[in-house]
C-alpha positions in Angstrom: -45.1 27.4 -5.1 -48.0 28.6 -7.5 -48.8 28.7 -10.6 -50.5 32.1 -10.8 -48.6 33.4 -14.0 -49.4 30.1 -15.9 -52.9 31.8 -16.2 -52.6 35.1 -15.9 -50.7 35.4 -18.9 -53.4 33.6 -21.3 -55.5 36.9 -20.5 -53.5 39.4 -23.5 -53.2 35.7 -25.6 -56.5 35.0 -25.7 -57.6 38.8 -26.2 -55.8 38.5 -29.1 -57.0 35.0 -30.3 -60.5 36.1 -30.1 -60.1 39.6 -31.9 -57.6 38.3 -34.8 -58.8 34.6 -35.2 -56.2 31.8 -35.6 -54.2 32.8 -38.7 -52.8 35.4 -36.7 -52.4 33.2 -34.0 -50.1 31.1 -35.9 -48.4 34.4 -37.0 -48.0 34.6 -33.3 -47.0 31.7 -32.4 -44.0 31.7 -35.0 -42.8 34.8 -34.1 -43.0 34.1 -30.1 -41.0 31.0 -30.9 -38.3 33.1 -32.9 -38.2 35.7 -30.3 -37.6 33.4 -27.6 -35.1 31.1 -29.7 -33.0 34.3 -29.7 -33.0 35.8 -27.0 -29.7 36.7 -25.8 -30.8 36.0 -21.9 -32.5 32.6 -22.5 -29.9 31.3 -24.4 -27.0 32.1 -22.1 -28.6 30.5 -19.0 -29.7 27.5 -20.8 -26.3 26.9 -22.8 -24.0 27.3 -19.5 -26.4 25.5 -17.1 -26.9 22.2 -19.4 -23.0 22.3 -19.3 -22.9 22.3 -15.5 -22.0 18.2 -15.1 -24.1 16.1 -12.4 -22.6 16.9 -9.0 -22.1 15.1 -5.4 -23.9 17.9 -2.7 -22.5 18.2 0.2 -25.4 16.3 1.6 -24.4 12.6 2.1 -25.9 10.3 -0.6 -27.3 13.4 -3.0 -26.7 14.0 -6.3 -28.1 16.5 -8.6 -28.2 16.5 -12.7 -29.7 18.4 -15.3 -33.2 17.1 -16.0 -33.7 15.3 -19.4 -37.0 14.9 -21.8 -37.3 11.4 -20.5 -37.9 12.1 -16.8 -41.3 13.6 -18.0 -43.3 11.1 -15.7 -41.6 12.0 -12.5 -40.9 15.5 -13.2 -44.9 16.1 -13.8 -45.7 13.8 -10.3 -43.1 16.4 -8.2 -44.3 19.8 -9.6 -47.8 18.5 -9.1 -46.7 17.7 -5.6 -45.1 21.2 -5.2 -48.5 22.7 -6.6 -51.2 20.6 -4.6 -54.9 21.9 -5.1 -54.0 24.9 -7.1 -53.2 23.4 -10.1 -56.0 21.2 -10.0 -58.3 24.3 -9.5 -56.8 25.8 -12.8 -56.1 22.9 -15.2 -58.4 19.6 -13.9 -61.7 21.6 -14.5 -61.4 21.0 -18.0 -63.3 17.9 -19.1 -61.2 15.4 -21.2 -58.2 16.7 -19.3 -56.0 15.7 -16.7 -53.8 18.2 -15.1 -51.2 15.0 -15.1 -51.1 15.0 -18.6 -50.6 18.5 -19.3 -48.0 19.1 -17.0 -45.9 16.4 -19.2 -46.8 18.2 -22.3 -45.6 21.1 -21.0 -42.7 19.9 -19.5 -41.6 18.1 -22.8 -42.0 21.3 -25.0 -38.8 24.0 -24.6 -39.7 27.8 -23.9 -42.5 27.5 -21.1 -41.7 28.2 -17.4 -41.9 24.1 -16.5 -40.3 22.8 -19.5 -36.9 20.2 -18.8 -34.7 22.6 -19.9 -34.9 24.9 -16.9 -35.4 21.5 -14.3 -32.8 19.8 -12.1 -33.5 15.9 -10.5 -32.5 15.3 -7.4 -31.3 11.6 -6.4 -31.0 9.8 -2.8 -28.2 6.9 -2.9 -29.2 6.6 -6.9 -33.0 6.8 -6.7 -34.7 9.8 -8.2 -36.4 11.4 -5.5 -36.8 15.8 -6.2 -36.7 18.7 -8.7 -36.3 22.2 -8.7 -37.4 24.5 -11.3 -35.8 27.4 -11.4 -34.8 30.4 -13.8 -33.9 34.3 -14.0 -36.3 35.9 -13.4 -35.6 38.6 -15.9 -36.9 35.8 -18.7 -39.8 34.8 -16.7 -42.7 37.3 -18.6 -41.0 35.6 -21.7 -41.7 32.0 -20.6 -45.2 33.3 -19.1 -45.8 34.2 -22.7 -45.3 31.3 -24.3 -46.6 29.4 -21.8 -49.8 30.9 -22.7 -49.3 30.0 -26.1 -48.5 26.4 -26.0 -51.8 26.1 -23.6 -54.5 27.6 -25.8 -53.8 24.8 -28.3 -54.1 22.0 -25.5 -57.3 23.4 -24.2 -58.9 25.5 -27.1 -60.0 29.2 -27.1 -63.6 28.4 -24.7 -61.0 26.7 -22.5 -58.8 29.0 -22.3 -61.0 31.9 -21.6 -62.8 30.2 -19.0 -59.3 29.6 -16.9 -58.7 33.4 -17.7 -62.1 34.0 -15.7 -60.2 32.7 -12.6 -57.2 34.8 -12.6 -58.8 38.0 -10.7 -58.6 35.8 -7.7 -54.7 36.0 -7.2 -54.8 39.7 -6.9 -51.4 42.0 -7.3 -49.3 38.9 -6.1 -45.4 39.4 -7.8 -43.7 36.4 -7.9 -40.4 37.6 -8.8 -38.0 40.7 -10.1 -35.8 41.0 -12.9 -32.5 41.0 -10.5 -33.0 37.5 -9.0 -32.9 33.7 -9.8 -36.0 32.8 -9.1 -37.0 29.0 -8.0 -40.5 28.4 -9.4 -41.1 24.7 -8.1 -39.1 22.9 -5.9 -40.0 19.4 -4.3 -39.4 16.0 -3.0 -40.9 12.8 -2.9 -42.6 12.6 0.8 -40.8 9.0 1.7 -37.7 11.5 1.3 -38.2 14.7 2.8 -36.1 15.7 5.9 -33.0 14.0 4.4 -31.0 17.4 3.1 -32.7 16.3 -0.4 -34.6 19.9 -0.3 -31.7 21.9 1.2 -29.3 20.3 -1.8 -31.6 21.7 -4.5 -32.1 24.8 -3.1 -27.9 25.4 -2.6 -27.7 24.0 -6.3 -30.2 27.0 -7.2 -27.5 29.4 -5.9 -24.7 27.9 -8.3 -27.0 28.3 -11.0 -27.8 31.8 -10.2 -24.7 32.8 -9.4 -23.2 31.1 -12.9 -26.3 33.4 -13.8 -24.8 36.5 -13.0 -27.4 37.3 -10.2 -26.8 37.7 -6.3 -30.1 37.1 -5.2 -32.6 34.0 -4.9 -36.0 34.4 -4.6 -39.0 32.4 -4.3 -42.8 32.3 -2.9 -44.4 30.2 -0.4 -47.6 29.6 1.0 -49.2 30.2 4.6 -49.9 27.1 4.6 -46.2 25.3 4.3 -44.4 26.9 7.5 -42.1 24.2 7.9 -40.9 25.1 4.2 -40.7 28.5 5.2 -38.4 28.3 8.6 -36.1 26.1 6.5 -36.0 28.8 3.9 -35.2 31.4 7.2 -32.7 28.9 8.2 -30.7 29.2 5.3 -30.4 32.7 4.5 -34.0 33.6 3.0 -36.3 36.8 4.2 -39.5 36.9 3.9 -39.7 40.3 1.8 -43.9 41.0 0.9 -46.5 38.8 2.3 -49.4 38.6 -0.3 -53.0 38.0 1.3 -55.5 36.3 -1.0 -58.6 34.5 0.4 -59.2 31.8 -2.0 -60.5 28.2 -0.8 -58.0 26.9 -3.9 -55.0 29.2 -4.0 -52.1 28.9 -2.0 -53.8 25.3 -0.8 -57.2 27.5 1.1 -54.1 29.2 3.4 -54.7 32.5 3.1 -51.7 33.7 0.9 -48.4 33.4 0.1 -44.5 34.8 1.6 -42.3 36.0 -1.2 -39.0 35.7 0.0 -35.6 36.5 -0.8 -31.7 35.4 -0.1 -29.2 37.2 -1.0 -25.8 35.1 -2.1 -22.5 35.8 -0.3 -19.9 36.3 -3.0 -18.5 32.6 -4.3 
């Protein structure tokens, strides 16, 4: 999983901050905030998926529940997990920071593409083990968008710009399309990988998409995590674009990333 958008999107925010100052930044902060709160998209998903109840998978001793403002500490240790380096390379260069932290300040602020709302925790016999992030992605320039916003005031503008500087590295990669659920971050707690934890999160990302409205899942991997990927084939995903981008950082130094794609059999 990547966080390529995270930054990418700070380049028209910061444009702006630095031409209009930070009364109009407030202006547009408000008036993201509104935008978002109404949305017609956003507000569906969330509404019916915090109304899907905690669940028994199929998988023997799994259980899966909407993720909660609370599980801040373990939700920030998993999507760090699913990001390795990368996220580092983007938010840890920052002196006074640590990429830990933000990740929970993100995660506990509504209308970014990592906050609770759009989470679900995973649990092994009771113990709470994974977490998959995962959203339409016709709302995903929205939550890139704010995002942006929410990070400008956690790093300031000479912060921000300078993690703009690094975004020409990730190229033309497209993480999603407008047509499919897309799963952003999805991963487990290594003492409890190869247990069905993984493949339970990634069948509860179909019920969400298909309570979504959308027939397709899609998500991106890197070169470097094949075993994620022939588990991905196993179940049903193609791999649909490969993305090339030769960046010691990105995609963990592996060369690039697989965007792939399942489409759902009809419930």
């Amino acid at each position: 999983m990547t966080v390529t958008d995270f930054a990418k999107t700070l380049c028209p925010v910061v444009s702006l901050l630095a031409g209009c100052g930070f009364q109009l930044y407030n202006q547009l902060l408000f008036r993201s905030s509104r935008v978002t709160e109404r949305s017609a998209s956003v507000r569906a998903f969330l509404t019916t998926a915090s109304h899907i109840e905690p669940q028994t998978s199929p998988h023997p001793f799994v259980t899966i529940r909407p993720a909660r403002l609370e599980d801040a500490s373990l939700a920030a240790d998993l999507i760090y997990l699913s990001m390795g380096v990368e996220i580092d390379w983007l938010f840890g260069q920052e002196p006074g920071y640590s990429t830990r932290d933000i990740l929970i300040r993100l995660y506990q602020r509504k209308n970014n593409r990592i906050s609770y709302p759009y989470a679900c925790i995973a649990a092994w016999k009771g113990q709470e083990v994974g977490l998959l992030l995962a959203f339409p992605g016709r709302i995903l320039r929205r939550l890139e968008w704010r995002t942006g916003i929410q990070l400008v005031p956690i790093f300031g503008l000479g912060g921000a710009l300078r993690l703009v500087r690094r975004m020409p590295a990730y190229g033309d990669l497209v993480e999603t399309q407008a047509d499919e659920f897309y799963i952003s971050n999805l991963a487990v707690l290594p003492a409890f990988q190869g247990r069905g934890v993984g493949q339970a999160l990634l069948e509860h990302a179909e019920t969400l998409a298909r309570t979504a409205g959308l027939g397709k899942c899609s998500l991106i991997v890197s070169y470097a995590h094949e075993p994620a990927r022939r588990l991905y084939e196993k179940i049903g995903y193609q791999t649909v674009r490969m993305y090339d981008i030769p960046h010691h950082e990105i995609a963990e130094g592996s060369g690039g990333f697989h965007r792939m794609l399942k489409l759902l059999a009809a419930a």
